[in-house]
C-alpha positions as CSV (number, residue, x, y, z in Angstrom):
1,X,17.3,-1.6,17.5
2,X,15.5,0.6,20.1
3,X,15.1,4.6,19.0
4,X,15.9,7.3,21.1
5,X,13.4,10.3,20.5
6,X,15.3,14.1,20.4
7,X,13.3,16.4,18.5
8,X,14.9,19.2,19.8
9,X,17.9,18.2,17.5
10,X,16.1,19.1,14.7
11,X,16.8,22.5,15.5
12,X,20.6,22.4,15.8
13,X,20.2,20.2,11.9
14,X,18.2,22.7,10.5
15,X,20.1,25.7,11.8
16,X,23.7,24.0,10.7
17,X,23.2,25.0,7.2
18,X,25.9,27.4,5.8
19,X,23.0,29.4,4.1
20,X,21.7,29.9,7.8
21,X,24.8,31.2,8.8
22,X,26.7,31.3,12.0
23,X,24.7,30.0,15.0
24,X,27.7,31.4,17.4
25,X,27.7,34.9,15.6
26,X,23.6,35.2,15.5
27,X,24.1,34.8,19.5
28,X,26.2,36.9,20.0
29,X,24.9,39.5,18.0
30,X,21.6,39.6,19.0
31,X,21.7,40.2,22.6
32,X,19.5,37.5,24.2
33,X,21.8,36.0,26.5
34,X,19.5,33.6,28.4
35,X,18.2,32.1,25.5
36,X,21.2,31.7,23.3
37,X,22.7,30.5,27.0
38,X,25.6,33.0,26.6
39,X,26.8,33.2,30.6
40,X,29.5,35.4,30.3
41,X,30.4,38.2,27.8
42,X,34.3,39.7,27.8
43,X,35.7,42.1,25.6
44,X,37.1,39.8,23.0
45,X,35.2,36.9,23.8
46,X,32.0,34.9,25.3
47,X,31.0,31.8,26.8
48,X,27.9,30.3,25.5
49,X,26.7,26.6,27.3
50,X,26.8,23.9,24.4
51,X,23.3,22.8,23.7
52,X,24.2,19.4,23.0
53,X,26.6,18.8,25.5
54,X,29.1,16.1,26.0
55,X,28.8,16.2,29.4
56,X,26.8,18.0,32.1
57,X,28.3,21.7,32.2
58,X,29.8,21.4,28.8
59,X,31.0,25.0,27.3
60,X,32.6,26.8,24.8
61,X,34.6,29.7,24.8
62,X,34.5,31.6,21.4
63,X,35.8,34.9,20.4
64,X,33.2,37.2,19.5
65,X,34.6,38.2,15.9
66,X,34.6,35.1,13.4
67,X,37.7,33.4,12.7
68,X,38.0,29.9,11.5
69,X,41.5,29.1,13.0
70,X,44.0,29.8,15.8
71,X,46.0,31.7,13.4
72,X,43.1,34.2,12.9
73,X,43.1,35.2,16.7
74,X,44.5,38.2,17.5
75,X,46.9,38.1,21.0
76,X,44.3,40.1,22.9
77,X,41.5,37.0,21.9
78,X,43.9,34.0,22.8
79,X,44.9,35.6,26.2
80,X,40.9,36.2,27.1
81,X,40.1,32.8,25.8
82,X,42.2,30.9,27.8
83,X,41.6,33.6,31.1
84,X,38.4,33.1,30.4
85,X,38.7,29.0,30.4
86,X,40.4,29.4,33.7
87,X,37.7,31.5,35.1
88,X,35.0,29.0,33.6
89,X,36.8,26.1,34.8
90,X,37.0,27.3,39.1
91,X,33.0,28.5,38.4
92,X,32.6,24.5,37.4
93,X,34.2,23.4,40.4
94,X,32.5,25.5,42.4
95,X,29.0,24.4,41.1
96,X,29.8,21.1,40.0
97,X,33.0,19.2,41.5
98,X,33.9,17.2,38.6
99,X,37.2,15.1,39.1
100,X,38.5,16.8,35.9
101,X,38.3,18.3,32.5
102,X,38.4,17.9,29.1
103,X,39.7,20.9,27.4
104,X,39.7,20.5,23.3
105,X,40.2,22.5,20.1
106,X,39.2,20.8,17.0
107,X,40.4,22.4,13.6
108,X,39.0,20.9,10.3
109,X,36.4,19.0,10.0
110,X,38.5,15.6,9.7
111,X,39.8,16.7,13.5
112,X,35.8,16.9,14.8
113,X,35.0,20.2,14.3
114,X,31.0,20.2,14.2
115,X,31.5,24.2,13.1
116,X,33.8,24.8,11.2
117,X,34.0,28.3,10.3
118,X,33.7,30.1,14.1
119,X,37.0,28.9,16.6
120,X,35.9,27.6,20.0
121,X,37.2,25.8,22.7
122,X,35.4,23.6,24.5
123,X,35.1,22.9,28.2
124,X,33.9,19.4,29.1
125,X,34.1,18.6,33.3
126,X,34.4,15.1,34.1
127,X,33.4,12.7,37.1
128,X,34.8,9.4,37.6
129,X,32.5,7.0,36.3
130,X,30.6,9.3,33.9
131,X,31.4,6.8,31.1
132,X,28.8,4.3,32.4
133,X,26.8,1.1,30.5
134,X,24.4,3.9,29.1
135,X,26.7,4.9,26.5
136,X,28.3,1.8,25.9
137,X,25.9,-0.8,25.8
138,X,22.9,1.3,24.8
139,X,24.9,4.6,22.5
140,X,22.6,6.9,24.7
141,X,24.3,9.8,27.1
142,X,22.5,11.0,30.1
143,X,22.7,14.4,30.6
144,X,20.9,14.9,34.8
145,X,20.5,18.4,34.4
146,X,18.9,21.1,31.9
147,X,20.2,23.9,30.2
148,X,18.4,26.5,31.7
149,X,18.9,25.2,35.2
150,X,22.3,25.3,34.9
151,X,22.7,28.8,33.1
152,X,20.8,30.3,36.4
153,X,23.7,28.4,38.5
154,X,26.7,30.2,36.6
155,X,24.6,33.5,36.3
156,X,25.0,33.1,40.5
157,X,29.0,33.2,40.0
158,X,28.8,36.1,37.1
């Protein structure tokens, strides 16, 4: 078996520790936008680029109080999340023409959820042909553009 070297995942296993607590809420709470990679700040919620993406552009759109379930979210916070994910998704067109989207909730850890305790949804764009022999012949994703790079591209929109 061949490794693939990603140090900077130790960072993201490190910081996932309860007694760490809540990477979303330290973001948003500390005010350093471009290095947290939050692009847009509303007046319920944000949207933060997911540092290990799924795909190229991959986001998340989380409310800025922390709930653990849609039940939690007030009307105000569902409305701007899913504005919001409207508004994200054109932006991604704009600067990326995917051929579609992935939009996805996951509640519980047993539905996916990597964090549990803070809501998000994500925002995956999609190309035809993204799920190349890289991933399944080798388990390794390419991902052909960086974080930062692409956090100047949205700021453009913002």
């Amino acid at each position: 078996m061949e490794n693939l070297w990603a140090p900077w995942r130790m960072g993201y296993i490190k910081g996932s520790t309860e007694e760490n607590g809540c990477f979303l809420c330290t973001a948003v709470q500390n005010n350093q936008d471009e290095k947290n990679l939050i692009i847009y700040r509303g007046k319920e919620c944000f949207c933060i680029l997911n540092k290990y993406p799924y795909n190229n552009g991959h986001l998340m759109i989380v409310p800025h109080k922390h709930k653990g379930d849609i039940s939690d979210l007030t009307d105000d916070e569902m409305l701007e999340i899913m504005r919001m994910a409207k508004d994200m998704k054109e932006i991604l067109i704009t600067i990326m023409k995917p051929d579609g989207f992935n939009l996805g909730i996951n509640l519980g850890k047993v539905a996916g959820a990597g964090l549990v305790g803070h809501f998000h949804l994500h925002i995956v764009p999609r190309w035809n042909g993204d799920t190349n022999f890289m991933p399944v012949i080798s388990d390794v994703k390419i991902i052909p553009q960086s974080l930062e790079d692409l956090y100047r591209e949205f700021k453009k929109y913002l």
